[in-house]
N, C-alpha and C positions, 0 to 999 in steps of 0.2 A: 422957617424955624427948624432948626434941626433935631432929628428925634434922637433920643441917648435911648441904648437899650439897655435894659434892667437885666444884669445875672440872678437868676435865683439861685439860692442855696440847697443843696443836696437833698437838708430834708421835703423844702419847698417841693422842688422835684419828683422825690421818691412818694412824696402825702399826693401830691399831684395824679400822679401815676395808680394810684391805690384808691384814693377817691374815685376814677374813673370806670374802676373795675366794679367797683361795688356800686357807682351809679348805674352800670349798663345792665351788670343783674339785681338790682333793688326788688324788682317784682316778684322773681323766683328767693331773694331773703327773706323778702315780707312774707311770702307763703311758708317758710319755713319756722317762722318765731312761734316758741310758744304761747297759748292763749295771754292774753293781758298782755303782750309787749305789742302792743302798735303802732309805734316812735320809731322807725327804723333811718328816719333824717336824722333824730339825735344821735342815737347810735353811732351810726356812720362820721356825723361830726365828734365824739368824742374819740373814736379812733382815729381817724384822721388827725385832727390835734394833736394823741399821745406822739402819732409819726411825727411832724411837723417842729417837735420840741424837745423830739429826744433822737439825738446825734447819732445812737447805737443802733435804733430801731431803721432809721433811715437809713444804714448801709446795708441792712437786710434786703434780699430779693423782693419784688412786689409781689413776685408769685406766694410766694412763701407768706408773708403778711397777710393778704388776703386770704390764704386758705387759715389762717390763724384765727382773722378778726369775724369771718364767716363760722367759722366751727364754734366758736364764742354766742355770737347770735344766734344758730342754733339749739344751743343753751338755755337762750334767754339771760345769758352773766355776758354785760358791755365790758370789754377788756378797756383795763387803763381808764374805768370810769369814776367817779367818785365813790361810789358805792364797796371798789376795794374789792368788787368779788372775783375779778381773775386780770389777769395781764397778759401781754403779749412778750414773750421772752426771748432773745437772740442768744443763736449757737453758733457754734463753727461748725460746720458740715465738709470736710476734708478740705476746708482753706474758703471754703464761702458764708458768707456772713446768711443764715437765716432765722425767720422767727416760728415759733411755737407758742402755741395758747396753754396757761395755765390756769383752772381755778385757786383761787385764795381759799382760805379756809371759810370766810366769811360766804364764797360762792358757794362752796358745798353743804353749806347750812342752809340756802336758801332751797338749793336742790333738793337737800333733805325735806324741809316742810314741804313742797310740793307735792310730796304724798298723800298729804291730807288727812294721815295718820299719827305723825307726830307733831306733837303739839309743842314742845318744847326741845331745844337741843344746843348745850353751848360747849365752851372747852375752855380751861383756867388751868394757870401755875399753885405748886403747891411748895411752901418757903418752911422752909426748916423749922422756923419760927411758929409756924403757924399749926391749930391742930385736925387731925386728921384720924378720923376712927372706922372701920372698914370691918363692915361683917359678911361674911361670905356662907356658902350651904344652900343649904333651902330657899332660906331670905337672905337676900342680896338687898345691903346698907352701905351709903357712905355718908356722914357727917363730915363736913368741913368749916372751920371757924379759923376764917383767917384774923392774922395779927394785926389787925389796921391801925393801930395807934403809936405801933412802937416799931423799929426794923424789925422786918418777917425774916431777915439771913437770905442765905443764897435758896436757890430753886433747887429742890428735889429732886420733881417730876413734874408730869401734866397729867389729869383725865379730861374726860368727856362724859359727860350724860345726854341722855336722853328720856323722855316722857311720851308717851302716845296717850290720843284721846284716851283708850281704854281704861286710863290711870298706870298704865304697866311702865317699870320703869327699869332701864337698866343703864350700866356705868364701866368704862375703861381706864384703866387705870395703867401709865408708863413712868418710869424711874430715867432719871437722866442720862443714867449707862443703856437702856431701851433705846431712848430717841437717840443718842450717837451711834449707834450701832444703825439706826437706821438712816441717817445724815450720813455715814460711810459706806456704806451700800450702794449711797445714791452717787449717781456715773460724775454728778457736780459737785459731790458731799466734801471733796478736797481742796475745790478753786475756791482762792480768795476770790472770785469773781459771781460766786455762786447766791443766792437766796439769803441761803444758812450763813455765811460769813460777810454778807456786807449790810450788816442791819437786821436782816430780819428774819433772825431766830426763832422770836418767841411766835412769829405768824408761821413758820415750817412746824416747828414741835408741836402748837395747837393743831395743823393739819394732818402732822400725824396720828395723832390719838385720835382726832374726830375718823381719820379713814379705818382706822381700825377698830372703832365703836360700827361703822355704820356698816360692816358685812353682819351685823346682826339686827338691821333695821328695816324697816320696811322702805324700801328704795325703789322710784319713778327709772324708766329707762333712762333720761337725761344722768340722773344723778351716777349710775351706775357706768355711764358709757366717761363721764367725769372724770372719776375715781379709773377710769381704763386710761383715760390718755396722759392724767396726770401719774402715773405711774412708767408709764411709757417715756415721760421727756423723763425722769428721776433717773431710770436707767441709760439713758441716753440712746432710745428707742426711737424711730420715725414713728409720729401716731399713724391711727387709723383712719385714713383721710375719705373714705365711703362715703361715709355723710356729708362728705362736701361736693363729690363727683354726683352725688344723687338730685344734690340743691341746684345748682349751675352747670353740672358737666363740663370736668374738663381734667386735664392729665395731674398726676399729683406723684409730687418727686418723693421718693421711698429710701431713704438709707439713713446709715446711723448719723448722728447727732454725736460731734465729740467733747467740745468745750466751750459754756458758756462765753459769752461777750461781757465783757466790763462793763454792769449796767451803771455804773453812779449815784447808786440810787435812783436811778430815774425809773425802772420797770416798776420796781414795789414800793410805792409811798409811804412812808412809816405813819404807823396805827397811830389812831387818831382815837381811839376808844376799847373798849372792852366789851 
């Protein structure tokens, strides 16, 4: 009987290649999660997957991938997982396809409560339509009564609050010319291939307000070292790869990040809730 041999597909190959990596140090991942995450087989299979199903992720280096899906797990946010709280993102790195990890907004919330101080913390659009009453001073107020029954008009702006156990409560507040100012800043904020202009707006502009509600929050070093690297891909900065040479040991490539890769949608799933 003669045997036919099977081509795999790139991504086949590249999830291949990436699963192996993180099979060989699973032990040194697992010591690295924080408390409550001790599934690092799921993990590992749901990144694996996103590789495996998404064309753009798979032309990225494995090195790069794994130091992406690894800095993720040491988070405690599964990139590319259902839960929506951070992705694996591909750049062009002077003509090589690599990937970087990003928190979603939804991950920085979760970073946020891990303080164990804040009790409360989300981030919402604010529609023309809709009313919005803001006292400021001493006492710091915001009322917000959206127009749910009728068109709210276009979006304004976005805030963010927050609540800690204590009761204490505070609130950011950005106007639409704020968030484009901060969407063109960012090293992506002009590629159609970016975040911001292929779908998913309304998850960059909540991200932004929550990042700038939470330098006045009581912030976990995870959340804070977050907020460092997701800033760092924005400007199209190499993160800070430390944390991952401390976890596994091993060399991590350093230079700028020029121009996203045309995700398809496929890195940021479109919200599925509020």
């Amino acid at each position: 009987m003669t045997q036919q041999l099977i081509k795999k597909s790139p991504e086949a190959l590249c999830a291949g290649q990436v699963k192996g990596m993180l099979e060989k140090n699973k032990d040194a991942i697992t010591a690295s999660l924080p408390r409550g995450f001790d599934n690092p087989n799921r993990m590992i299979r749901a990144a694996v997957n996103a590789i495996s199903t998404t064309p753009t992720l798979a032309k990225c280096t494995p090195e790069s991938l794994f130091i992406s899906i690894v800095k993720g797990f040491s988070l405690g946010l599964e990139p590319n997982g259902v839960l929506a709280h951070g992705y694996l993102v591909p750049f062009k790195d002077k003509g090589v396809d690599k990937a970087q990890f990003m928190p979603g907004y939804r991950g920085l919330i979760e970073l946020a409560r891990r303080s164990g101080k804040i009790k409360e913390i989300y981030a919402t659009e604010v529609h023309e339509n809709d009313m919005l009453e803001v006292s400021m001073g001493t006492g710091k107020e915001l009322i917000h009564k959206p127009n749910m029954f009728s068109d709210r008009g276009k979006i304004l702006g976005y805030y963010a609050v927050f609540k800690l156990d204590d009761g204490a409560v505070d609130f950011e507040i950005m106007n639409m010319e704020q968030i484009e100012k901060i969407k063109n800043m960012s090293k992506a904020g002009s590629s159609n291939y970016s975040p911001w202009n292929s779908g998913h707006y309304d998850e960059m502009a909540r991200k932004t307000v929550i990042k700038k509600l939470l330098k006045r929050a009581p912030m976990t070093v995870e959340a804070a070292a977050a907020v460092k690297d997701d800033n760092s891909v924005a400007m199209g900065e190499a993160q800070d790869d430390s944390d991952v040479i401390d976890i596994v040991g091993g060399a991590v490539e350093d230079s700028k990040f020029e121009q996203p890769i045309d995700p398809n949608n496929e890195e940021f799933p479109p919200e599925t809730g509020k």
